[in-house]
C-alpha positions as CSV (number, residue, x, y, z in Angstrom):
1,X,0.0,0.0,0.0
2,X,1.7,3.4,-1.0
3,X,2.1,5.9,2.2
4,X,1.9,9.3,1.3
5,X,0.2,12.7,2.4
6,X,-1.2,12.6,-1.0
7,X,-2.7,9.1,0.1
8,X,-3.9,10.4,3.1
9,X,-5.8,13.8,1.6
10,X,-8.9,11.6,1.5
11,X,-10.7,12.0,4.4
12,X,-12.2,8.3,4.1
13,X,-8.6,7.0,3.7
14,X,-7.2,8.8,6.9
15,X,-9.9,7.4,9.1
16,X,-9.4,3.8,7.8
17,X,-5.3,4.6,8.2
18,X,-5.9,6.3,11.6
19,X,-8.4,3.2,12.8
20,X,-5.6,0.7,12.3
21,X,-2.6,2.1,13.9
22,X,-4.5,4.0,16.9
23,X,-4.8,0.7,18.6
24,X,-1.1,0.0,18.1
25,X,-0.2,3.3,18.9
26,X,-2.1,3.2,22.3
27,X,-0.4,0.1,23.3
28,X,2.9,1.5,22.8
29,X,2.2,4.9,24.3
30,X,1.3,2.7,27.8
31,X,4.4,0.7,27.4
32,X,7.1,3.8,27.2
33,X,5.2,5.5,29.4
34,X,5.1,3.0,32.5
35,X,9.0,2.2,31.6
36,X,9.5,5.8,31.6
37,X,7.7,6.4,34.8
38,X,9.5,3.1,36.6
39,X,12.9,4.7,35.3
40,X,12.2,8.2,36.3
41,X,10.6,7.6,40.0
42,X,12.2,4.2,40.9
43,X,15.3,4.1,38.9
44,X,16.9,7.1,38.3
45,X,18.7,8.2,41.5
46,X,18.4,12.3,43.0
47,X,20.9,14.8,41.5
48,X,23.4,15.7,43.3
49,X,22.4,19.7,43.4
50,X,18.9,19.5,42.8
51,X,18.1,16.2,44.8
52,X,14.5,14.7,44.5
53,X,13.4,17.5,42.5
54,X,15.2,17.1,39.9
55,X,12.2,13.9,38.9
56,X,10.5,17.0,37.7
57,X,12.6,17.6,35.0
58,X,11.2,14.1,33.5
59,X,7.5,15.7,32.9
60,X,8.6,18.9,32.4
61,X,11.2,18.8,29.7
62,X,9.2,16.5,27.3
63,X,5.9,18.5,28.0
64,X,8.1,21.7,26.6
65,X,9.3,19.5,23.7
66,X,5.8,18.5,23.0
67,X,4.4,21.9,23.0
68,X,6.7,23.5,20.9
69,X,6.5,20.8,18.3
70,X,2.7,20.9,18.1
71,X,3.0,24.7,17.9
72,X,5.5,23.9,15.0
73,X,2.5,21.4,13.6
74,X,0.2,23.8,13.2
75,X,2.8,26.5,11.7
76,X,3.4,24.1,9.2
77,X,-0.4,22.7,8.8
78,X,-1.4,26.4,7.9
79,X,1.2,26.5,5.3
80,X,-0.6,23.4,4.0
81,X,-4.1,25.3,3.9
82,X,-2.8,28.5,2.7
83,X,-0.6,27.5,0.5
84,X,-1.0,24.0,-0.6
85,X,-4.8,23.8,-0.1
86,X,-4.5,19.9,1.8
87,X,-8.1,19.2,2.7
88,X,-7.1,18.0,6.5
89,X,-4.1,20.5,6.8
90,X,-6.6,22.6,9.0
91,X,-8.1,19.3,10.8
92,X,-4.7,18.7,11.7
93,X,-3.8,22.1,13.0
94,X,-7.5,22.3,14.4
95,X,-6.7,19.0,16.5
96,X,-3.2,19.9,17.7
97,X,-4.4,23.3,19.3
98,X,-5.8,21.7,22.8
99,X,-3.0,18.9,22.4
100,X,-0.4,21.6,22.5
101,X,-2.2,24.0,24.9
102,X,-2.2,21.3,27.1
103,X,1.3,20.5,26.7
104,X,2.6,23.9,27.6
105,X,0.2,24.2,30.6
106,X,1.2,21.0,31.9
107,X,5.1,22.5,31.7
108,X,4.6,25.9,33.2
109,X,2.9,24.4,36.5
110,X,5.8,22.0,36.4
111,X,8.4,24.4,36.2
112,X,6.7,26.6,38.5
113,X,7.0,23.6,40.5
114,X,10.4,23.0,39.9
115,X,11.2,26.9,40.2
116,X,10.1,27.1,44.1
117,X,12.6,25.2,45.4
118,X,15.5,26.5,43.1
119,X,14.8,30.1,42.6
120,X,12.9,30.6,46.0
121,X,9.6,31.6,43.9
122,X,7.1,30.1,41.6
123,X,7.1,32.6,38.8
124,X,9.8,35.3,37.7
125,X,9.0,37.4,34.2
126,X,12.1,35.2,32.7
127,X,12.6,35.3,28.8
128,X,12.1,31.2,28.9
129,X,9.1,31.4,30.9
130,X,7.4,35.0,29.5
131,X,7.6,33.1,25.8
132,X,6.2,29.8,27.0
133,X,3.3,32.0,28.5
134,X,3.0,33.9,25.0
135,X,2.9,30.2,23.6
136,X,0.3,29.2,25.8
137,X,-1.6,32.4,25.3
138,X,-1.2,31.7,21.2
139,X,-3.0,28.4,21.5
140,X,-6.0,29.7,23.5
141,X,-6.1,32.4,20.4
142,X,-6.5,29.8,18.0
143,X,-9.1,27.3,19.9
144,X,-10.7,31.2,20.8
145,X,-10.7,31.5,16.6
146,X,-12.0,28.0,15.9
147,X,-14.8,28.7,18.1
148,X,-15.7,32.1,16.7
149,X,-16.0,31.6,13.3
150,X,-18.4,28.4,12.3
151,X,-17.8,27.8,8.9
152,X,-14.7,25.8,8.2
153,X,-12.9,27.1,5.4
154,X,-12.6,30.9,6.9
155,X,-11.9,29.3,10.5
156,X,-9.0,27.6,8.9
157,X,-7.3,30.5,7.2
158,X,-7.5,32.6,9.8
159,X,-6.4,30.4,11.7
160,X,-3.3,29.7,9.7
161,X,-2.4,33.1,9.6
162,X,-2.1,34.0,13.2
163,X,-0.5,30.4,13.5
164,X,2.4,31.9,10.9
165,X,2.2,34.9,12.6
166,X,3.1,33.7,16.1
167,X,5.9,30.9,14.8
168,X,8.5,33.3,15.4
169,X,7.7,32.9,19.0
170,X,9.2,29.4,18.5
171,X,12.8,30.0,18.0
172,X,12.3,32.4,20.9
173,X,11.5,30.2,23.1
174,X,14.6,27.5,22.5
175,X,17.2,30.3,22.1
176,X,15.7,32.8,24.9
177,X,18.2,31.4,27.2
178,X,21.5,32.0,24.7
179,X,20.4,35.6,23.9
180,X,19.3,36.8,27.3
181,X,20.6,36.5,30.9
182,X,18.0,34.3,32.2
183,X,17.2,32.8,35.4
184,X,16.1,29.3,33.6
185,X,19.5,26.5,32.5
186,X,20.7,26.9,29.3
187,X,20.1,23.8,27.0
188,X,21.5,20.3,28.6
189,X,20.1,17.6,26.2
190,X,19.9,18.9,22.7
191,X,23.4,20.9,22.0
192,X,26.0,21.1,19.9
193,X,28.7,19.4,22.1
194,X,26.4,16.5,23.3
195,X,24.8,16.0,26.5
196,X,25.5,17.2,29.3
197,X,23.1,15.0,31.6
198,X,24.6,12.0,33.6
199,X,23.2,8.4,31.7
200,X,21.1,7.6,34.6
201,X,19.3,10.9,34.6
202,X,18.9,11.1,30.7
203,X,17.8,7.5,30.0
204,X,14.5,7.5,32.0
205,X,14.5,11.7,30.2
206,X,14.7,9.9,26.6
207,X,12.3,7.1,27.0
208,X,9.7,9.5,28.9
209,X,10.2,11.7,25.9
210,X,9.3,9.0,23.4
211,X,6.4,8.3,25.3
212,X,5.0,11.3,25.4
213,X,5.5,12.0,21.3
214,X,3.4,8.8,20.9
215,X,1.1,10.1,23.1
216,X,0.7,13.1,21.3
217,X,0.4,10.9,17.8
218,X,-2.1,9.0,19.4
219,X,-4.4,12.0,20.7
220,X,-4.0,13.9,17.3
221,X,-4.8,11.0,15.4
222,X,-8.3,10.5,17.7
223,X,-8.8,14.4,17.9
224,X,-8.4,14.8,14.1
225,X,-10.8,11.8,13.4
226,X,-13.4,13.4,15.6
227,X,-12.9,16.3,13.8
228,X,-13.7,14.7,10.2
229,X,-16.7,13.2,11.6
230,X,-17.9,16.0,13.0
231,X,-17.9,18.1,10.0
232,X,-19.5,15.4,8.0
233,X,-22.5,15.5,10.7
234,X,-22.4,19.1,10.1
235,X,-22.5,18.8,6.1
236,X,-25.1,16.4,6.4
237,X,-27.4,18.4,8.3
238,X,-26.6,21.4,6.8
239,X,-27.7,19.3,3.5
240,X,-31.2,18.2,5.5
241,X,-31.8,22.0,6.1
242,X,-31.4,22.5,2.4
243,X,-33.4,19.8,1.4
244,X,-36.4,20.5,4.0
245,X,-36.2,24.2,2.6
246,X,-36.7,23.3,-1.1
247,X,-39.3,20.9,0.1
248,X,-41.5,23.0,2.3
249,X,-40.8,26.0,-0.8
């Protein structure tokens, strides 16, 4: 069977593809993530500077990963609507938004979490943590957009626009802490020299991290079929209404 976005443009083919490999997916999604919560809570020993804290790092970091990527998702789905015209490009960046939103929630309570016993307070206006607030504040802009516009097509581009718009907020965020003095650690995973996290600490980091990314396939995979469905409910009765007019006319 040939595997391609082209493939996948038909709505009827991505709900046949997306019924086969959700079950798959969700099996592997509970797998990582139980190894990766055994490794991370059980395994993985305190740091030596940040102690038992430091287990916060293994939700946080992948939740900031996750956000940013679906954030880069839906960037790239509205270039797909805008530009390319893909009939799911805006069910795809429709479906990420309360993925992502989530996602960036979940890290800033967990780095407020983390930041009270380091920095002494739960919030400070840092360049790390003012972006990942802007991201956050994006992503209730575009569900806010979704919602105010009901048809579609309109929904979608405007949607794709202020998802373009607010992109550059992305490269903020990962290199807010090489351009400003910041409260928040510079990058300790993904760098140009390598790691710079012990193997006990990172393992249980990685494999949470790859749990979390299936996760996030698996929920946008769900989210975008509801999404499908729902418009063809919507179509339908939208065609009733038509029909029911002419008729009573």
């Amino acid at each position: 069977m040939t595997f391609s976005l082209t493939h996948l443009a038909n709505p009827t083919r991505f709900l046949n593809f997306a019924g086969a490999v959700i079950p798959s997916l969700a099996g592997l999604a509970v797998i990582l993530l139980g190894a990766g919560l055994y490794l991370s809570f059980f395994v993985a020993p305190p740091d030596y500077q940040q102690g038992e804290t430091v287990r916060i790092m293994f939700i946080h970091v992948p939740s900031a990963w996750l956000a940013m990527f679906a954030y880069v998702l839906i960037a790239i789905s509205g270039l797909g609507t805008l530009i390319w015209r893909h009939p799911l490009a805006d069910v795809s960046a429709k479906a990420a938004a309360p993925i992502g939103a989530t996602f960036t929630f979940l890290a800033l309570v967990t780095g407020s979490l983390w930041g009270k016993p380091m920095w002494g307070t739960y919030w400070v206006w840092d360049a790390r943590l003012t972006s990942m607030l802007v991201l956050f504040l994006l992503y209730l802009g575009l569900i806010a957009l979704w919602q105010a516009i009901e048809e579609p097509g309109r929904a979608g581009r405007a949607a794709a626009i202020l998802a373009l718009v607010g992109a550059v907020n992305i490269p903020i965020i990962k290199f807010s802490v090489n351009w400003w003095n910041t409260l928040h650690q510079p990058a300790s995973v993904i760098r140009a020299g390598g790691p710079t996290i012990d193997s006990s600490l990172l393992t249980p980091l990685v494999v949470m991290a790859l749990g979390f990314t299936v996760l996030f396939i698996l929920l946008h995979l769900i989210a975008m079929r509801a999404e499908i469905l729902r418009r063809r409910v919507r179509a339908l009765q939208q065609t009733q209404v038509a029909q029911a007019a002419l008729t009573g006319a």
